[in-house]
C-alpha positions as CSV (number, residue, x, y, z in Angstrom):
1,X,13.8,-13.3,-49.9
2,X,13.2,-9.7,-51.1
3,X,10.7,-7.1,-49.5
4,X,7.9,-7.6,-52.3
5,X,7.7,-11.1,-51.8
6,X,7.5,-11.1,-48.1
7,X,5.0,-8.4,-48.2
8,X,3.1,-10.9,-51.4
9,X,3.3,-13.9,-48.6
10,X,2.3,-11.9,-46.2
11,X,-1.1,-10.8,-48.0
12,X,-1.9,-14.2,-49.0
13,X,-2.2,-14.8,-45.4
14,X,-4.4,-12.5,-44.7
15,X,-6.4,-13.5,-47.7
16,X,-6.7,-16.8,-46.7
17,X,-8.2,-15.8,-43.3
18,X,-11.1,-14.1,-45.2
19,X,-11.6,-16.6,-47.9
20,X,-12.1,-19.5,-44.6
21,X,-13.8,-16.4,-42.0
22,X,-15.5,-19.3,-40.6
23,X,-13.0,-21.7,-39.6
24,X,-10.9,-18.8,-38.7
25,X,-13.5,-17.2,-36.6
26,X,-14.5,-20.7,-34.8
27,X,-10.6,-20.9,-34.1
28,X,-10.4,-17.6,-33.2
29,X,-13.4,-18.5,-30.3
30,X,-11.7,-21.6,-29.1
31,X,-8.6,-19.7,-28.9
32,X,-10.3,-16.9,-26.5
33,X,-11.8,-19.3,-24.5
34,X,-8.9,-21.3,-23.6
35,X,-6.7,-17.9,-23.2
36,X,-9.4,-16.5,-20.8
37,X,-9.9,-19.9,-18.7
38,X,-5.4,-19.6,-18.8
39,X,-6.2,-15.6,-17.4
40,X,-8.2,-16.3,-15.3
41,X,-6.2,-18.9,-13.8
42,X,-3.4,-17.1,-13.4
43,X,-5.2,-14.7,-11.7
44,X,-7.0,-16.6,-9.3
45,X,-3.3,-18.3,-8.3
46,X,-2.5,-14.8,-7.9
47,X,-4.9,-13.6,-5.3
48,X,-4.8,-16.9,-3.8
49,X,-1.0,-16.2,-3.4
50,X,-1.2,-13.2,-2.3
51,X,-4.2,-14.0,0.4
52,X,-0.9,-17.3,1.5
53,X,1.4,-14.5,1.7
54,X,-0.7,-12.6,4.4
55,X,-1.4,-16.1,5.9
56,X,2.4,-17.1,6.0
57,X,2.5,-12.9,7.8
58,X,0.8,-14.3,10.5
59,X,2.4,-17.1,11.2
60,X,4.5,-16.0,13.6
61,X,7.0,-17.7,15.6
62,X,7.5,-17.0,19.6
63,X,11.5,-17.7,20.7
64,X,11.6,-17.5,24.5
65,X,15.0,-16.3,25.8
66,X,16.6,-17.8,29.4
67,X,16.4,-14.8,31.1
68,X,16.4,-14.4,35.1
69,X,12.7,-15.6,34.5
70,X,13.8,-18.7,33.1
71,X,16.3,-19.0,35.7
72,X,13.7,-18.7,38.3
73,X,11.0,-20.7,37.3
74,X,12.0,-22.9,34.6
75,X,12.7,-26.7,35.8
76,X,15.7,-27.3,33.0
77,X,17.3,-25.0,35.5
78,X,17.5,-26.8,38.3
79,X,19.8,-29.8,36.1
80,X,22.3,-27.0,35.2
81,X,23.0,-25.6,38.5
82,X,25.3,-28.2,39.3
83,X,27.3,-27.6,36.4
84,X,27.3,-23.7,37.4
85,X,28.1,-24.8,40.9
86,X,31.1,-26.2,39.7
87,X,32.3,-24.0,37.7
88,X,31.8,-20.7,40.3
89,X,33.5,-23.3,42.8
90,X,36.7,-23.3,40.6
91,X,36.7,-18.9,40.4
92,X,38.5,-17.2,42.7
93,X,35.9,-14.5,43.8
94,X,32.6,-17.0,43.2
95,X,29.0,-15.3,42.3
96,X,26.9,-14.3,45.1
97,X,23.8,-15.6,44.5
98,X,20.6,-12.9,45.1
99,X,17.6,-13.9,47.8
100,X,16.1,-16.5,44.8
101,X,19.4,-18.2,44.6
102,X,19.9,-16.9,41.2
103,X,23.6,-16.0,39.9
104,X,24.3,-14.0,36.7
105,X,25.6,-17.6,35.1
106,X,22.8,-19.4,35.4
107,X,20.9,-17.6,32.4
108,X,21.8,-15.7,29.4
109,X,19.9,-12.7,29.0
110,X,20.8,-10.0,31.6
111,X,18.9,-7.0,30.2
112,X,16.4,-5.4,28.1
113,X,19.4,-3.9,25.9
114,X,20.7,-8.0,25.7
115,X,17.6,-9.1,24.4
116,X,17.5,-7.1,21.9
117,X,20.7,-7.3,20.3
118,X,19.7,-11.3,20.5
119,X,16.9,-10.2,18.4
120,X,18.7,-8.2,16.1
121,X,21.0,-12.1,15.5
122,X,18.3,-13.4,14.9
123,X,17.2,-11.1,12.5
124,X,20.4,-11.6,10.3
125,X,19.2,-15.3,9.4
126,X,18.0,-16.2,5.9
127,X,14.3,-15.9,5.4
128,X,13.3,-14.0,8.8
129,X,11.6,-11.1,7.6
130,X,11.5,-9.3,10.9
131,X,11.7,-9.9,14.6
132,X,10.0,-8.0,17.4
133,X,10.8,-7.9,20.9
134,X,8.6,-8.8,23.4
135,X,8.6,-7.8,27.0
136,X,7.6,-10.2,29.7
137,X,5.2,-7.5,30.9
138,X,3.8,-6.8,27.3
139,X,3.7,-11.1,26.6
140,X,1.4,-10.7,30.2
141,X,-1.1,-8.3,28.6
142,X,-1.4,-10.1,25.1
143,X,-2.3,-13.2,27.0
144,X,-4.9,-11.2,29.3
145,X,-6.0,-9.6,26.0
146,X,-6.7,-13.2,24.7
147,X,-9.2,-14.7,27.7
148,X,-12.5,-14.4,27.2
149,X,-14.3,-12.1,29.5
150,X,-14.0,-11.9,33.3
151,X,-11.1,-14.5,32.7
152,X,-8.7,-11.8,33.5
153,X,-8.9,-11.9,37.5
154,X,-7.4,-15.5,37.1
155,X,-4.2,-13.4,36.4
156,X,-4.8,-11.0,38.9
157,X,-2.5,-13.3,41.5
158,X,0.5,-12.1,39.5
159,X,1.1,-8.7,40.8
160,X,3.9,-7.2,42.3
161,X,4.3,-9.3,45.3
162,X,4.5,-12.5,43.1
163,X,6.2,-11.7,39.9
164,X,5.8,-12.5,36.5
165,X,6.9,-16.1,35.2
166,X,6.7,-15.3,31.7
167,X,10.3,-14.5,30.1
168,X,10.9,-12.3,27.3
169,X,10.8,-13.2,23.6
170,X,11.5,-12.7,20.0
171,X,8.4,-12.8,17.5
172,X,9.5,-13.9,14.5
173,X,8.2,-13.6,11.2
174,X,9.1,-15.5,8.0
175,X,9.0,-15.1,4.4
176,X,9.0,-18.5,3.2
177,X,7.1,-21.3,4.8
178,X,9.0,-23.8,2.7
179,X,12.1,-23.1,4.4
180,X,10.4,-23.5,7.9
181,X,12.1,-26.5,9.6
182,X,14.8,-25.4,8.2
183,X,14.8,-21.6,10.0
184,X,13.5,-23.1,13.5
185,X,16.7,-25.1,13.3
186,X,19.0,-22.4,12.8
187,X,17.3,-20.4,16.1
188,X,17.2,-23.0,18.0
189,X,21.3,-23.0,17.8
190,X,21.9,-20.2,19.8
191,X,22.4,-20.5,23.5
192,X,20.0,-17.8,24.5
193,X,16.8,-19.9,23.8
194,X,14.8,-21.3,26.1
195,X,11.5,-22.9,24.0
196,X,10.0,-21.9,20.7
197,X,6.1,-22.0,19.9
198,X,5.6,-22.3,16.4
199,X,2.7,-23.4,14.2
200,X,4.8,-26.3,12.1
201,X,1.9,-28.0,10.8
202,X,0.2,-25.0,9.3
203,X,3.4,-24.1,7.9
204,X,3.2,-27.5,5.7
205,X,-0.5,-27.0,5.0
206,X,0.7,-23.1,3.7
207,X,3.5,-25.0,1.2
208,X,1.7,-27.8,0.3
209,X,-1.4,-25.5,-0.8
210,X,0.8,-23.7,-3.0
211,X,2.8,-26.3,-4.5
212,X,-0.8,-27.3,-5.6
213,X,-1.9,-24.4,-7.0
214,X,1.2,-24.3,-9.1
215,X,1.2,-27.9,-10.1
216,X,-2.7,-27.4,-11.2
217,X,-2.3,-23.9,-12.9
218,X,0.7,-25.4,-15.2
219,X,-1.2,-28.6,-16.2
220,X,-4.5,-26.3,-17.1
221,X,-1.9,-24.2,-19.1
222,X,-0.4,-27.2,-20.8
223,X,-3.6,-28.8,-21.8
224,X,-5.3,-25.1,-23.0
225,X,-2.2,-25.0,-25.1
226,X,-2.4,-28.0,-26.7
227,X,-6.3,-27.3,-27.4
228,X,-5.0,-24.1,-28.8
229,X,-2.4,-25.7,-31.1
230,X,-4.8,-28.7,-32.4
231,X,-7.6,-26.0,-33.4
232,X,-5.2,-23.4,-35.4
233,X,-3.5,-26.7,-37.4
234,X,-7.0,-28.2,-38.4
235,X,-7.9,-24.0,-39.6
236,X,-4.5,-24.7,-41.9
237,X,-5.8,-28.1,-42.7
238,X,-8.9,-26.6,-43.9
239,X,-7.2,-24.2,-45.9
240,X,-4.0,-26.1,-47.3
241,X,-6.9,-28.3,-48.9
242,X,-9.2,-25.7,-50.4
243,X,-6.1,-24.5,-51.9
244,X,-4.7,-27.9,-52.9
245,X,-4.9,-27.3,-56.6
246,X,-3.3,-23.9,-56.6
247,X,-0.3,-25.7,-54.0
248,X,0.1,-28.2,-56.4
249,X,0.9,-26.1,-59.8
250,X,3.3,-24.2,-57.7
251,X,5.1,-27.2,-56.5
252,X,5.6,-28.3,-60.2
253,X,6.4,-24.9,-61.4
254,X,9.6,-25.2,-59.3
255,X,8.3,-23.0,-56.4
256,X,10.0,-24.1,-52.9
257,X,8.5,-25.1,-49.5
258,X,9.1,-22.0,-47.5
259,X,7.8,-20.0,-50.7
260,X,4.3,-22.1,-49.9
261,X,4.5,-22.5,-46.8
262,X,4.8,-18.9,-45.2
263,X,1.1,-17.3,-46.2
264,X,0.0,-20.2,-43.9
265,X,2.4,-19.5,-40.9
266,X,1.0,-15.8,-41.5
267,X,-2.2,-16.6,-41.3
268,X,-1.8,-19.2,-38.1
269,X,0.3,-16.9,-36.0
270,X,-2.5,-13.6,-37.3
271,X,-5.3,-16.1,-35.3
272,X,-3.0,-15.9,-32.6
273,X,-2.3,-12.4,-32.8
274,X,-6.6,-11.3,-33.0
275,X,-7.3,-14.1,-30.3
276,X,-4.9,-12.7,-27.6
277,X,-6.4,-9.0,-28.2
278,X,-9.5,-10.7,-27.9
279,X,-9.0,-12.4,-24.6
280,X,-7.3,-9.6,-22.8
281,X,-10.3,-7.5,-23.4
282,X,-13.1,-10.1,-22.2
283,X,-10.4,-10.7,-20.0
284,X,-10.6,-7.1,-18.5
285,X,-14.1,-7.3,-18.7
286,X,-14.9,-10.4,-16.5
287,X,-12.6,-10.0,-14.1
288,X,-13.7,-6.0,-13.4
289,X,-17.5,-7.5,-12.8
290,X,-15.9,-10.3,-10.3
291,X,-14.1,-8.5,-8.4
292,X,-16.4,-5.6,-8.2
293,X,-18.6,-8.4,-6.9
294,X,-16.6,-9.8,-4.3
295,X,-15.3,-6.3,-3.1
296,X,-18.8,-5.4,-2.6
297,X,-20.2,-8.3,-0.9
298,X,-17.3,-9.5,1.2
299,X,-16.6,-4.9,1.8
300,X,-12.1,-6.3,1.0
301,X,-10.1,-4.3,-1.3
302,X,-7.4,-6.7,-1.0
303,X,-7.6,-8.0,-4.1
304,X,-4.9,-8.5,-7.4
305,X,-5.5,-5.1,-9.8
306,X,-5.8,-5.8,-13.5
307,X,-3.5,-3.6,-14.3
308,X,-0.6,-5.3,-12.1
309,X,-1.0,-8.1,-14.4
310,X,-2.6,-7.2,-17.7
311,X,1.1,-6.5,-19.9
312,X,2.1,-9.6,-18.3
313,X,-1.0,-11.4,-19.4
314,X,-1.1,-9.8,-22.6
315,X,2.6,-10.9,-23.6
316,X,1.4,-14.3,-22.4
317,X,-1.5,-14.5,-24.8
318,X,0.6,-13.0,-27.7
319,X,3.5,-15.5,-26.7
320,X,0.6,-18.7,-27.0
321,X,-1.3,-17.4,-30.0
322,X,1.8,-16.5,-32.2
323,X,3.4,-20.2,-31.0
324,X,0.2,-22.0,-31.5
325,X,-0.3,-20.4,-34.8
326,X,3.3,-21.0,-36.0
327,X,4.3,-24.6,-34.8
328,X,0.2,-25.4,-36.2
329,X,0.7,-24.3,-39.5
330,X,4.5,-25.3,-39.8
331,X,3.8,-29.1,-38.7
332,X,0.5,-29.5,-41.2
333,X,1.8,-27.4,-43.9
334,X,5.0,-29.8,-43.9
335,X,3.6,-33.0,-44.1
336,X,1.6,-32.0,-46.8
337,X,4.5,-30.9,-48.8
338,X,6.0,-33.8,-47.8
339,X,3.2,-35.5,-49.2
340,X,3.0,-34.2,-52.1
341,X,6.8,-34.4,-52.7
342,X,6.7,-37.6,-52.8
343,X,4.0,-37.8,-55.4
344,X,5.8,-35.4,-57.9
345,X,9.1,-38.1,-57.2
346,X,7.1,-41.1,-58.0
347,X,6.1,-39.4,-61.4
């Protein structure tokens, strides 16, 4: 088709959204609100992720090592030492064990420098994000740290003369709660672990509240869309039939569908194109006043920025309006032609 034609359809589709302002300008409302409500819940699943994310931060995970601690207090010790018995029994130059009765064998962690080259494994699995050693000494004062006031002397029995019992461990953090079974059974392989403290069931809460949010946010976008798409075809319906006469003497002057059918397309996929710079500005504008509300009552800046999202938003809204606009007008301009098609045949 050559440039003066394409620029003629074009025109016509302009025209027709001025001839019919107020259908187009009633689809052109529906249209905003339905791309706003789709904003805004994208938006909200955004900061909702992003609030998971720091939620799923602190989950942590505590992997307590066998260290000589372990050795010392722990009861699963006491079934293994016949085993280790057995085995420094068979050596030629058996372990001397120290004034607790403790050999090197009977645990796994020997040093500071061990335990954190254990931590450093552990850091090399898939979705750890980082792993922190902790000192028996330092998992002491976080536990002080946690009683309420004067509860501390209940500690105070642990001094020098008695020892700590707490062994060292790794604190784990991961990046994906989904995959959190999975990651406590890949630590709890190695050798070096004693007992791991996790928090499983909030893990499942985490990944079942977003699996909801994106289950919710894609039906809200599917049914928006198809709001979107039934408003822009009855706009073409109300325009194919004020121009009915006119679409009829070019049918039987030999004029072909696409000929007829483009100025329509142009002016469906045009609604789209004004309703998505529409909704990105009211967009901008409701969302600045919420969150400039919420920042200043609840004093958090941790919130999604516009600007992080609003290209991605605005592609989004171009990408519904120009499909809504195009599959509208191609479906109800077809049957139509159809239509009449088959009245021109049967005379």
């Amino acid at each position: 088709m050559k440039v003066g034609s394409m620029r003629y359809l074009a025109g016509e589709g302009v025209k027709n959204i001025w001839f019919n302002r107020l259908m187009s300008l009633a689809s052109v409302g529906v249209l905003v609100a339905c791309m706003v409500i789709i904003g805004l819940a994208m938006l909200i699943s955004e900061n909702v992720n992003k609030a998971i994310g720091k939620l799923e931060q602190q989950n942590v995970v505590m992997v307590y090592m066998k260290d000589y601690n372990w050795a010392l207090y722990s009861d699963k010790n006491t079934e293994e030492q016949p085993q280790t018995e057995e085995t420094t029994s068979a050596e030629e130059t058996p372990e001397q064990p120290d004034q607790n009765g403790i050999v090197s064998s009977d645990y796994k962690i020997h040093s500071e420098e061990e335990a954190k080259a254990f931590c450093d494994r552990i850091a090399k699995l898939d979705n750890v994000v980082s792993v922190e050693y902790v000192s028996s000494n330092d998992g002491l004062e976080t536990v002080k740290k946690s009683m309420l006031d004067g509860q501390e002397e209940y500690f105070s029995f642990l001094n020098d003369e008695y020892g700590n019992p707490l062994s060292c461990a790794a604190k784990v953090t991961m990046e994906d709660m989904a995959q959190f079974n999975k990651t406590i059974q890949e630590i709890e392989k190695f050798e070096e672990v004693d007992t791991i403290q996790s928090q499983g069931d909030l893990a499942e809460k985490i990944s079942s509240i977003k699996r909801g949010i994106t289950v919710a946010g894609l039906w809200i976008i599917a049914i928006l869309i198809l709001i979107a798409l039934i408003i822009v075809s009855n706009t073409i319906r109300v325009t194919m039939y004020n121009r009915k006469l006119e679409i009829s003497i070019m049918k039987a002057v030999g004029a072909t569908d696409s000929f007829i059918r483009i100025p329509f397309m142009v002016e469906g996929m045009l609604i789209g194109v004004i309703s998505a710079l529409v909704s990105e500005g009211l967009l901008y504008f409701c969302y600045r006043v919420a969150t400039e509300t919420i920042c200043t009552t609840l004093g958090t800046n941790d919130i999604v920025r516009y600007g992080d999202m609003v290209w991605i938003l605005l592609a989004i809204f171009l990408g519904i309006g120009i499909f809504a606009g195009f599959l509208g007008s191609f479906i109800i301009i077809g049957k139509y032609l159809r239509k009449e098609g088959s009245e021109f045949s049967a005379i």
